[in-house]
C-alpha positions in Angstrom: -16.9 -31.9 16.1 -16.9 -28.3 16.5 -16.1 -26.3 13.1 -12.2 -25.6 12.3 -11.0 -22.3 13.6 -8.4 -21.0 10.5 -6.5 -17.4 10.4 -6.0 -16.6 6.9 -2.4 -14.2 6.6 -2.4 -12.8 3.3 -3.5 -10.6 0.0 -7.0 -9.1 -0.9 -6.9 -8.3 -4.9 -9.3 -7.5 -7.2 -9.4 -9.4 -10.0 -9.6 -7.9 -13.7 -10.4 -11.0 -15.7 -10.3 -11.3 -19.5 -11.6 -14.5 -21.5 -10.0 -15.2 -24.8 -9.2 -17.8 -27.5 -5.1 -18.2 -25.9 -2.7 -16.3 -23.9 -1.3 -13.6 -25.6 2.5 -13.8 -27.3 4.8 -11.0 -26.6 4.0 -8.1 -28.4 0.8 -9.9 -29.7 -2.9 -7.8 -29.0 -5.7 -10.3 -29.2 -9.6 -9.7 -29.1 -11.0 -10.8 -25.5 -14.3 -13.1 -25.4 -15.6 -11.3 -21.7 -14.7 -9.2 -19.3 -15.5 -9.6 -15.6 -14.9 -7.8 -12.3 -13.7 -10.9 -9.8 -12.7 -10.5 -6.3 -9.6 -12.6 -5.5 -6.0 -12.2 -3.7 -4.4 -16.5 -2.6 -5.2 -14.7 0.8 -8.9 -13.7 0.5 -9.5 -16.7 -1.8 -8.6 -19.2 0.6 -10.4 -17.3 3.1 -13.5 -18.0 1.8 -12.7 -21.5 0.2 -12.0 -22.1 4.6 -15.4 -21.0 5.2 -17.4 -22.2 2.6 -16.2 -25.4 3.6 -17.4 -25.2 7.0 -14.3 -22.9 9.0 -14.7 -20.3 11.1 -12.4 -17.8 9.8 -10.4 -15.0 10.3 -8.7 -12.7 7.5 -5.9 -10.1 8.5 -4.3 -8.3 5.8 -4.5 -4.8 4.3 -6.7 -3.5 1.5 -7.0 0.3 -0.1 -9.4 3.1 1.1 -11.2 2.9 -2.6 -13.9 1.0 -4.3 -11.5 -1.6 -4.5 -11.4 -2.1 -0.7 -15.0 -1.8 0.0 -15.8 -3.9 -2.6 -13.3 -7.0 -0.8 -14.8 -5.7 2.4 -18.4 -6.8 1.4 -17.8 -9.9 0.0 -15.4 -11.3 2.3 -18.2 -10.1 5.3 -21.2 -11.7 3.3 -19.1 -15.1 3.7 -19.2 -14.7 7.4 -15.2 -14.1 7.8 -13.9 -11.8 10.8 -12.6 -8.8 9.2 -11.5 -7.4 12.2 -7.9 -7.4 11.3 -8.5 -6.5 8.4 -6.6 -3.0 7.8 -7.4 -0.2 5.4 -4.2 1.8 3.9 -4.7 5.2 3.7 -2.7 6.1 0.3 -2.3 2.8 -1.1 -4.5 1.5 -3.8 -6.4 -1.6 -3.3 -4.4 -4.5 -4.7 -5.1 -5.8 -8.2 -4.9 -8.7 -10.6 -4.7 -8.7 -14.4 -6.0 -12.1 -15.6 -6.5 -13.9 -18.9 -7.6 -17.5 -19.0 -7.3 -19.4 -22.3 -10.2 -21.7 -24.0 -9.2 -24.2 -22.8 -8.9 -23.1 -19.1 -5.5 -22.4 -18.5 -4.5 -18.7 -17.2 -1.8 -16.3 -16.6 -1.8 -13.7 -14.3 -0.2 -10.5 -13.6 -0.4 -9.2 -9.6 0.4 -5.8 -8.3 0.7 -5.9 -4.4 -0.3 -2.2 -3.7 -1.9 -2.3 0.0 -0.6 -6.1 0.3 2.5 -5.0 0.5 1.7 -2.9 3.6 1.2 -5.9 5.5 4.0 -5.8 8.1 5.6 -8.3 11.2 4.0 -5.4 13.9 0.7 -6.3 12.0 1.4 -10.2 12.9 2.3 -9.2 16.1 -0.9 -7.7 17.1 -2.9 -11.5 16.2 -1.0 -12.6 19.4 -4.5 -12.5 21.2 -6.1 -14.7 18.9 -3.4 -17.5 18.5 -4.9 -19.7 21.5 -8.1 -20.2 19.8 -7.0 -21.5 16.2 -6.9 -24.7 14.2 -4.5 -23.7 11.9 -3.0 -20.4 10.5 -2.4 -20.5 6.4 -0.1 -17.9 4.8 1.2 -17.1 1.1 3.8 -15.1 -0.7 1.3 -12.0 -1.7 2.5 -9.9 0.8 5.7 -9.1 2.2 8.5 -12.4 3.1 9.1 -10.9 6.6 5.6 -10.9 7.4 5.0 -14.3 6.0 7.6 -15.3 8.6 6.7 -13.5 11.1 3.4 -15.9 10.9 4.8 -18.9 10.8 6.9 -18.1 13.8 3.9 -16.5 16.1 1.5 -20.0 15.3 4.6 -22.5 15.9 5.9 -20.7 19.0 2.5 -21.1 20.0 1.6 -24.6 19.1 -0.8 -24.0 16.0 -0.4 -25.9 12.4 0.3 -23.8 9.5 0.0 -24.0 6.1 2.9 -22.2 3.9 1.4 -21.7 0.4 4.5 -20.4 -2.0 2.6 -18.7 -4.2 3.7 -16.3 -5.8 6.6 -18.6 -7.1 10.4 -17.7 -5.7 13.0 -19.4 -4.2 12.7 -19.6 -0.5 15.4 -19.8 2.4 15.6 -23.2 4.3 14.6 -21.8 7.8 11.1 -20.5 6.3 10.3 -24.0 5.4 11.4 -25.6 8.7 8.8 -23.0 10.6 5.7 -24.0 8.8 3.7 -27.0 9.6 3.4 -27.7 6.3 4.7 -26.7 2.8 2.2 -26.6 0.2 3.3 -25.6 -3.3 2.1 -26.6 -6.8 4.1 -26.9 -9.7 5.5 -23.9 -10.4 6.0 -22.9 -6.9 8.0 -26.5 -6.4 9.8 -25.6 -9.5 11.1 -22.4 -8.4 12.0 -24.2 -4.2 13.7 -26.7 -5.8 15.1 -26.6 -9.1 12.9 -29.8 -10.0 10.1 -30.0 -12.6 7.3 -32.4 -11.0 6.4 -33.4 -14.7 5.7 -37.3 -13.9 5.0 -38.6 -10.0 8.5 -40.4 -9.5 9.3 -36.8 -10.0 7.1 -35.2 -7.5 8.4 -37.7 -5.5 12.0 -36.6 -5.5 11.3 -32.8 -5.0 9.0 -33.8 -2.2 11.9 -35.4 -0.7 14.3 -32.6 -1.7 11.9 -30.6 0.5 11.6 -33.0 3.5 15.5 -32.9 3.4 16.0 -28.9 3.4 13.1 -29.1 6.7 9.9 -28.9 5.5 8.1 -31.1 7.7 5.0 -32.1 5.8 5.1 -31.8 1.8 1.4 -31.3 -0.1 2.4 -31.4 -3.4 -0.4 -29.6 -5.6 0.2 -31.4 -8.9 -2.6 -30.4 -11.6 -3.4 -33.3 -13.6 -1.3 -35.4 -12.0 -3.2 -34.6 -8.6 -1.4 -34.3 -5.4 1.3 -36.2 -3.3 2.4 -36.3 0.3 5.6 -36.8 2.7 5.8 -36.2 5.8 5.6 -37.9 9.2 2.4 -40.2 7.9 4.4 -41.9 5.1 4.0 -40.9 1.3 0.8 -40.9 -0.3 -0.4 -39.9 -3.7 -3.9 -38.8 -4.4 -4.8 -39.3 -8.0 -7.0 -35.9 -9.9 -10.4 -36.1 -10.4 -11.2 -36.2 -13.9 -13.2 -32.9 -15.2 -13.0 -30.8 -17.9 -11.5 -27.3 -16.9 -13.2 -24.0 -18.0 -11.1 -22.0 -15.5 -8.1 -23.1 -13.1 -7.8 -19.5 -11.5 -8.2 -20.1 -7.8 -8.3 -24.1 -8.0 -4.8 -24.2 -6.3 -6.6 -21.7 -3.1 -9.9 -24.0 -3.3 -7.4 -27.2 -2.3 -5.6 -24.8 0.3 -9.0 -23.7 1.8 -9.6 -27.7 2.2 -6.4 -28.6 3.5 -6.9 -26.2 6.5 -10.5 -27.5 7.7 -9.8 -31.0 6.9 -5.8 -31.2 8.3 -6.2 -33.6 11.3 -10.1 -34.4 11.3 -9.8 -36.8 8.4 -6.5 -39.1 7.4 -4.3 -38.0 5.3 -6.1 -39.8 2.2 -8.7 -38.6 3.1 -7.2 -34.8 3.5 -6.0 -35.4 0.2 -9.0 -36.7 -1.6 -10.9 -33.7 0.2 -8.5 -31.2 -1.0 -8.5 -32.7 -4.9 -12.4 -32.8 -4.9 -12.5 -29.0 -4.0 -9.6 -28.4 -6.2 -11.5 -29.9 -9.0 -14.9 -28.5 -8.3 -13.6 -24.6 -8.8 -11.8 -25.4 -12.0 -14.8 -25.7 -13.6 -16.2 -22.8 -12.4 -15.0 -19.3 -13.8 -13.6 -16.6 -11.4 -11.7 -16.5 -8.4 -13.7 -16.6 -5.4 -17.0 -17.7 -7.0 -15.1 -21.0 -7.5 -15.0 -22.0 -4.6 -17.2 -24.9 -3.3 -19.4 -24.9 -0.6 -18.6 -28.4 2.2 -22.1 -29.9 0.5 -20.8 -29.6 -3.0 -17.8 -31.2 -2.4 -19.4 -34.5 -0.4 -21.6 -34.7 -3.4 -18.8 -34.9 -5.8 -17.0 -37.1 -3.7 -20.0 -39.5 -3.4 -20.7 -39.3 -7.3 -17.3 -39.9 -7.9 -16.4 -42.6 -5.3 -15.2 -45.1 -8.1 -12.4 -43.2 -9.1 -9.1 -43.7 -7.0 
């Protein structure tokens, strides 16, 4: 079977990444353990989660004409992504993220768009060319709403899957959802669509439905500990997590993404799912963004090691 073919629509950041005890309270200054200088952005992220995993991949979005930029530029190149649609903003500051991830894994995270938020429907337009010869076309909410539907329109009017990732978390009109393939969020993000917390699985159940009922053809359901969930046109399915210890869940979500494109459609939907957890689960144990992510051999390793669990 020839490799996946996935367009990645979305944001290149740079990732400022603190480590410290806990998440600061407000107005609170707290010593950091480490610093680190992390590439990152859902879009890039996913980019290369795609093509570790065995995609051949694409990555149009817009980055500054700075360190910043060049920086993206080489690292996204070294994974073997096309960059050719990959613009450079002329004023505009790369785009940045301000990260602290707690002891015990979890992290919050501050974005500022800068050259994302360049990325405009003409820009969409011009991947016309390229539509005829994808797999599957993911997008996210790191760069403008009206390009992110300008996306979802070009790949269905021409027949290709997509994957809508909600992230950054916001409500979202009913006729974005009804153009993407698939809808994709995790908790949050389902939180913020909805108005439901997915805090147990009969939960995520009902907000899964809630969002097959407003359109949303398929429903992925990223669901942290509790793993993921699907609805859709192949019934309902729920794919337990892997059990690991967490040392950083930055990027995890993007890791699962990245595996959801190459696997939608080659494997069954257990399968996807299974896939999807495995890779999700392998990069929160890994610190940073994009270094996360797993390479296709690490994650059939981890699925075979781990073949008892459910």
């Amino acid at each position: 079977m020839s490799p996946p073919r996935v367009l990645v629509i979305g944001s290149a950041n740079v990732d400022l990444v603190t480590r410290a005890p806990r998440t600061p309270r407000p107005g609170e200054t707290l010593l950091g353990r480490s610093f680190a200088v992390v590439m990152g952005g859902k879009g890039a992220n996913q980019a290369v989660a795609a093509a570790r995993l065995g995609g051949n991949v694409w990555f149009a979005g817009c980055v500054g004409a700075d360190s910043f930029g060049g920086m993206q530029r080489r690292a996204l190149g070294a994974e073997g992504i096309d960059l050719a649609f990959l613009r450079t903003h002329p004023s505009e500051p790369t785009g940045t993220a301000v990260i602290v991830v707690a002891d015990e894994g979890q992290n919050s995270i501050i974005v500022t768009p800068s050259a994302n938020a360049a990325v405009r429907p003409e820009d969409v337009a011009a991947l016309e060319p390229l539509m005829d010869r994808l797999d599957m076309v993911v997008v996210q909410l790191e760069i403008p709403l009206d390009a992110v539907d300008a996306a979802l329109g070009l790949a269905r009017t021409h027949g290709v899957p997509s994957i809508l990732d909600p992230g950054v978390a916001q409500a979202l009109p009913d006729p974005l959802l009804r153009k993407a393939a698939i809808v994709s969020p995790n908790e949050t993000e389902t939180q913020a669509i909805t108005g439901m917390a997915t805090t147990s699985l009969d939960a995520a159940r009902e907000a899964a439905q809630a969002l097959c009922d407003r359109g949303a053809r398929e429903v992925v359901l990223k669901l942290g500990v509790l793993g993921s969930y699907y609805a859709g046109s192949q019934g309902a399915y729920h794919a337990p997590a892997f059990r690991v210890a967490p040392v950083d869940t930055t990027a995890a979500g993007d890791a699962f993404t990245g595996a959801l494109a190459v696997s939608w459609g080659r494997l069954d939907i257990r399968e996807t799912l299974r896939f999807a957890n495995a890779a999700g689960a392998i990069a929160a144990t890994i610190e940073g963004a994009q270094p996360s992510a797993p390479t296709r051999a690490a994650v059939e390793a981890f699925l075979a090691e781990n073949e008892s669990q459910p």
